[in-house]
C-alpha positions as a printed NumPy array, in Angstrom:
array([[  6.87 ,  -7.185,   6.257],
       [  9.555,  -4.675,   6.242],
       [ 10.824,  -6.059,   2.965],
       [ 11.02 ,  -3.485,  -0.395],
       [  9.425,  -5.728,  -3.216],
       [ 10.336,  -4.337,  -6.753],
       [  7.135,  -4.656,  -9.002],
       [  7.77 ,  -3.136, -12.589],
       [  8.88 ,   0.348, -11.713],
       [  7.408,   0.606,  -8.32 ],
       [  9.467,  -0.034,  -5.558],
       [  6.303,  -1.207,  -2.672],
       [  7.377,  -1.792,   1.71 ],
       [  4.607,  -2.694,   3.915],
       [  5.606,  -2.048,   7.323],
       [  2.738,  -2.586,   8.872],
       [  0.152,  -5.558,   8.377],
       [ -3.053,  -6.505,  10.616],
       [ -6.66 ,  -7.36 ,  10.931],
       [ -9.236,  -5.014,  12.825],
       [-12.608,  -5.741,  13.165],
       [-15.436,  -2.982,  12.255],
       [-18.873,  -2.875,  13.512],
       [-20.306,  -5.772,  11.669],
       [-18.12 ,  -7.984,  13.03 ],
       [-16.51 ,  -8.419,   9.716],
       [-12.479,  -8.608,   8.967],
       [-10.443,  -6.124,   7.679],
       [ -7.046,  -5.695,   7.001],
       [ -5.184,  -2.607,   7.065],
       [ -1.09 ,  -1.747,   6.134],
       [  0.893,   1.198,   6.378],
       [  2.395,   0.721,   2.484],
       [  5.365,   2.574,   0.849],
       [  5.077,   3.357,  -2.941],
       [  8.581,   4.983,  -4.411],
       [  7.89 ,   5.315,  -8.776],
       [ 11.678,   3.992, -10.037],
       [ 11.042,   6.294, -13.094],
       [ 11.454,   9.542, -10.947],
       [ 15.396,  10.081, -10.763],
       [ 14.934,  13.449,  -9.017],
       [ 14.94 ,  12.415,  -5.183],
       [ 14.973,   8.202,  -3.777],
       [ 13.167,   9.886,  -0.616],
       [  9.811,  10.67 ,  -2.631],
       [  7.116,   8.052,  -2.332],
       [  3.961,   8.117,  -4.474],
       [  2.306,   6.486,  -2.186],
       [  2.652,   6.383,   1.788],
       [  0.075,   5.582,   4.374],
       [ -2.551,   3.186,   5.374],
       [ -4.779,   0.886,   2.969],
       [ -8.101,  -0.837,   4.224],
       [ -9.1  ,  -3.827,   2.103],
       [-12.801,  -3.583,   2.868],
       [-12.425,   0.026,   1.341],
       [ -9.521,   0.548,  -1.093],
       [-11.36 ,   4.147,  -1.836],
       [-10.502,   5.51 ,   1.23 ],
       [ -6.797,   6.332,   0.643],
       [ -6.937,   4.804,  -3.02 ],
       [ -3.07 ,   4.216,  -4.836],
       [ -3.329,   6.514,  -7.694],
       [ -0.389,   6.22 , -10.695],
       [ -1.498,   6.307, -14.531],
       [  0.045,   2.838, -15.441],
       [ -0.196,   0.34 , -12.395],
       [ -2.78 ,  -0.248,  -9.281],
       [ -2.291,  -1.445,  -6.015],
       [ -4.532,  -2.909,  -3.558],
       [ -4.68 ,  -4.584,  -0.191],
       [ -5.964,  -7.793,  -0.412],
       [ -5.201,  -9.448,   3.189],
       [ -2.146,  -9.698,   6.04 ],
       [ -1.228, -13.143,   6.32 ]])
C-alpha cells in the first residue's frame, strides 16, 4: 500500500485496499489504483488510470491501455 510498483512501462500505487461485502454476502475487494504510462514524457502528473477497481466486477471502471491489463485480484 502506498508503494509505486514499476511493471514494464506502467508505473501502478494502490493507496487504498479493502474488502466490502455486497448483498449476497459475498467478498469483494475494492482499491483506489494509480496508473502513470512511463512512455508518455509530456507531463509525470498524468495517470492513465486513477480510481477505484472492484474485483467481483473489473467492468465497472475497467484499466484500458493497448499493450498491458490490470486487474484487482484481492487486498491482503
Amino acid at each position: 500500500m502506498g508503494e509505486t510498483v514499476k511493471f514494464g512501462l506502467l508505473e501502478i500505487k494502490a493507496l487504498k485496499c479493502g474488502i466490502s461485502n455486497n448483498k449476497e454476502n459475498k467478498s469483494n475487494s475494492v482499491a483506489y489504483i494509480q496508473v502513470r504510462d512511463l512512455t508518455n514524457k509530456n507531463n509525470d502528473e498524468v495517470f492513465v488510470f486513477n480510481g477505484w477497481m472492484f474485483s467481483s466486477s473489473p467492468s465497472i471502471t475497467p484499466f484500458d491501455h493497448p499493450v498491458y491489463d490490470i486487474w484487482l485480484v484481492s487486498c491482503y
